[in-house]
C-alpha positions in Angstrom: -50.7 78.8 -53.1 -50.4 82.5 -54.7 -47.4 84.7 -55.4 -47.7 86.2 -51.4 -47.9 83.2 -49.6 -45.6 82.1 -46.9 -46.6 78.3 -47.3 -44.5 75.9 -50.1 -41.1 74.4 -50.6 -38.0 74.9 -49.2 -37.1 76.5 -52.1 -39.9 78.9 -52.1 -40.2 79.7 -48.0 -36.5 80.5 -48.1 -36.6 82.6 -51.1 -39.3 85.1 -49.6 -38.2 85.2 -46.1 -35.1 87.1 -46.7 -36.1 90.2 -48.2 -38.9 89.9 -45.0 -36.9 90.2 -42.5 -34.8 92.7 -44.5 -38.3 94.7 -45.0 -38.8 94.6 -41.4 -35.2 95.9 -40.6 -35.5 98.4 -42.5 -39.5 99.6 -42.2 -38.8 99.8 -38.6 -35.6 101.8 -38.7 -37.6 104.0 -40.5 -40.5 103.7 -38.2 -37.8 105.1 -35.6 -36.6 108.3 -37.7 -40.2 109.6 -38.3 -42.7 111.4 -36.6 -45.2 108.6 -35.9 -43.1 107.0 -33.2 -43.0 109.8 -31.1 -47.1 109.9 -32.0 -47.6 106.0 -31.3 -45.6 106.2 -27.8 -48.0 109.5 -27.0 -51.0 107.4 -27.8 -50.4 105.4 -24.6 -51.4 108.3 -22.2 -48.2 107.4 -20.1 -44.7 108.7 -19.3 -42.3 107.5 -22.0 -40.8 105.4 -19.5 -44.0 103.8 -18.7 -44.6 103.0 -22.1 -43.2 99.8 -22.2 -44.1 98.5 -18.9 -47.7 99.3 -20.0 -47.2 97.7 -23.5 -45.5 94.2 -21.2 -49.3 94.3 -19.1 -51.3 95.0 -22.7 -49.3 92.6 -24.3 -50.4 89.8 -21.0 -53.8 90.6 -21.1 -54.1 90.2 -24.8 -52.5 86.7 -24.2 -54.9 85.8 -21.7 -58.0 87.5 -23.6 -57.5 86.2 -27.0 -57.5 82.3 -25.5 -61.2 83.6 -24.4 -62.0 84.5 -27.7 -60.6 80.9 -29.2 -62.6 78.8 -26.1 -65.8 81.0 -26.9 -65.9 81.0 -30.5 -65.3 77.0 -30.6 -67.8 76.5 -28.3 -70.5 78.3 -30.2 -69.4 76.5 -33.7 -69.5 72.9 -32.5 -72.0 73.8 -29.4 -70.1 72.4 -26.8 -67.0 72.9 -25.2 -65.3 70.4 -22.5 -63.0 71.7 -19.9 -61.7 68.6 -19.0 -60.0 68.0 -21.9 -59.4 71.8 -23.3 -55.3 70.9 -24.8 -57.0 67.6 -26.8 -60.6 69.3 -27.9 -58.5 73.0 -29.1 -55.8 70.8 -30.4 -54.8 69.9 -34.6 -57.8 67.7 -35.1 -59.8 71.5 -34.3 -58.9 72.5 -37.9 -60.9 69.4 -39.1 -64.1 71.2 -37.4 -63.2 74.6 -37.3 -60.7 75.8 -39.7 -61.2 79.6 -38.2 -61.0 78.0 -34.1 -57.9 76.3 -35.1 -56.1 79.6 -36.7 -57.7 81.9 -33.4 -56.4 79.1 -31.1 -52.9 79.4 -32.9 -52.7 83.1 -32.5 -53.4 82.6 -29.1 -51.0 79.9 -28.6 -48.2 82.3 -30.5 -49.0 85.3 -28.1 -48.4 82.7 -25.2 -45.0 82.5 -27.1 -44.3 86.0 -27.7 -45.2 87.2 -24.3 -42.7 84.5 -22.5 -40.1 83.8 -24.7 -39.5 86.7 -25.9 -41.0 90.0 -25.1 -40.1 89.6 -21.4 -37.0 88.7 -21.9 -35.8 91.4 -23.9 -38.1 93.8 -21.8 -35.8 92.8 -18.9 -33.0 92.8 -20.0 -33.9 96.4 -21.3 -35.3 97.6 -18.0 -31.8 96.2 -15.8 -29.6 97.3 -18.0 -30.8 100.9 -18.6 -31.4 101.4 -22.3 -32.6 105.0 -22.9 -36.0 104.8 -22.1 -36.5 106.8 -25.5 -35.6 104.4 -27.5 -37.1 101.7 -25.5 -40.5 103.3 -25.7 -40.3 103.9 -29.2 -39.3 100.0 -30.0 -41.8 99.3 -27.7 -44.8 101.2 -28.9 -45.9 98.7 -32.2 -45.8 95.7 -30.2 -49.1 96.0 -29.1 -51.1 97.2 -32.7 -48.7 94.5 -34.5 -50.2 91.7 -32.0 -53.3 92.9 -33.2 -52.8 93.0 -36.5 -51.1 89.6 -36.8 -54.3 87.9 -35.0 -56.7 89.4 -37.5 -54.0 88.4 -40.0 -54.1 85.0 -38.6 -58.1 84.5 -38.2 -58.4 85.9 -41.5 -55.7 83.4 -43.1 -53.5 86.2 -44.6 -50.3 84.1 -44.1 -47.9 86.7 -45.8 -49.1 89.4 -43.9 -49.2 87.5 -40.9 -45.8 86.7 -40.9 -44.9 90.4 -41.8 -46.4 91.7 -39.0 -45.0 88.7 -36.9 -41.0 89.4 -37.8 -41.6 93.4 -37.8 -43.1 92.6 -34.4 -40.0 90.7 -33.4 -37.5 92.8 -34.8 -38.4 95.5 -32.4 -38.6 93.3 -29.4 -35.2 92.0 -30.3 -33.8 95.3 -30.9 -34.7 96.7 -27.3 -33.1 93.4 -26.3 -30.0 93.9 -28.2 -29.2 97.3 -27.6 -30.1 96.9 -23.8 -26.1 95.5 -24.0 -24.7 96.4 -27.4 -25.2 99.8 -27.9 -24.1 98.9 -32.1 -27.5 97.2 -32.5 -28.8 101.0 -30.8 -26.3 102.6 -33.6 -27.5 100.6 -36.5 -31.2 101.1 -35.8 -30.7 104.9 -35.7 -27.7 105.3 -38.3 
């Protein structure tokens, strides 16, 4: 265990994940007030108001794709893959064979997560009640590079940055779902 890591004792996990989550409050209020939101929503080639919808099917699709990349990179370390039993063969005893197939199947089983639990959730929410589409697009916008990120983060064991990437991630998905019917969450992100 080093000085960045994520993993220890109670003492330790809860001592490092507040000023996280206060990083990621405040990094992404600041992500708001600059210039590189409005560049990262115009990098989608969309409507701002498509943005998110558009981030909602990337965000599917990377789901679906990155369990590809888990099945086809197991099967070509241990040479064999079974489809009859896929939850037992990409389950905890897969670290024991292939510590980098366990963490890709992880990721994959944490954008499963994400996606349903709460992404689309919040997205709805959103969406029904009418949060300015602004703002939604803007929230919206990292969701899809901080997926990314977080995957590499979690093939490459980076556990720190990882779970950076993962509440930063989360604080803007919460935040479009929390403003959808508070408009102080909307007032504290751009205060």
């Amino acid at each position: 265990m080093g000085l960045l890591t994520m993993s220890g004792s109670f003492l330790w996990v809860n001592a490092l994940f507040p000023p996280v989550l206060a990083g990621a409050f405040f990094g992404t209020k600041a992500y708001l007030a600059s210039e590189y939101a409005d560049q990262l929503v115009a990098m989608y080639g969309v409507p701002v108001a498509d943005v998110p919808m558009v981030v909602a099917v990337y965000m599917s699709a990377f789901a679906f794709f990155s369990g590809i990349v888990s099945i086809m990179y197991t099967a070509a370390v241990t040479n064999a893959y079974d489809n009859n039993t896929p939850r037992i063969q990409r389950g905890p005893d897969l670290y024991k064979v292939t510590p980098l197939g366990f963490r890709l199947q992880s990721a994959h089983n944490n954008a499963l997560e994400t996606v349903g639990a709460y992404l689309m959730p919040c997205f709805f929410a959103a969406t029904t009640l009418k949060l300015d589409p602004v703002f939604f697009a803007k929230l919206a916008a990292p969701v899809v590079p901080l997926r990314v990120l977080f995957t590499f983060f979690y093939a490459t064991n980076m556990d720190a940055l990882r779970s950076g990437t993962f509440v930063v991630q989360n604080t803007c998905i919460f935040f479009i779902g929390f403003a959808s019917f508070a408009p102080a969450a909307k007032e504290l992100m751009a205060a």
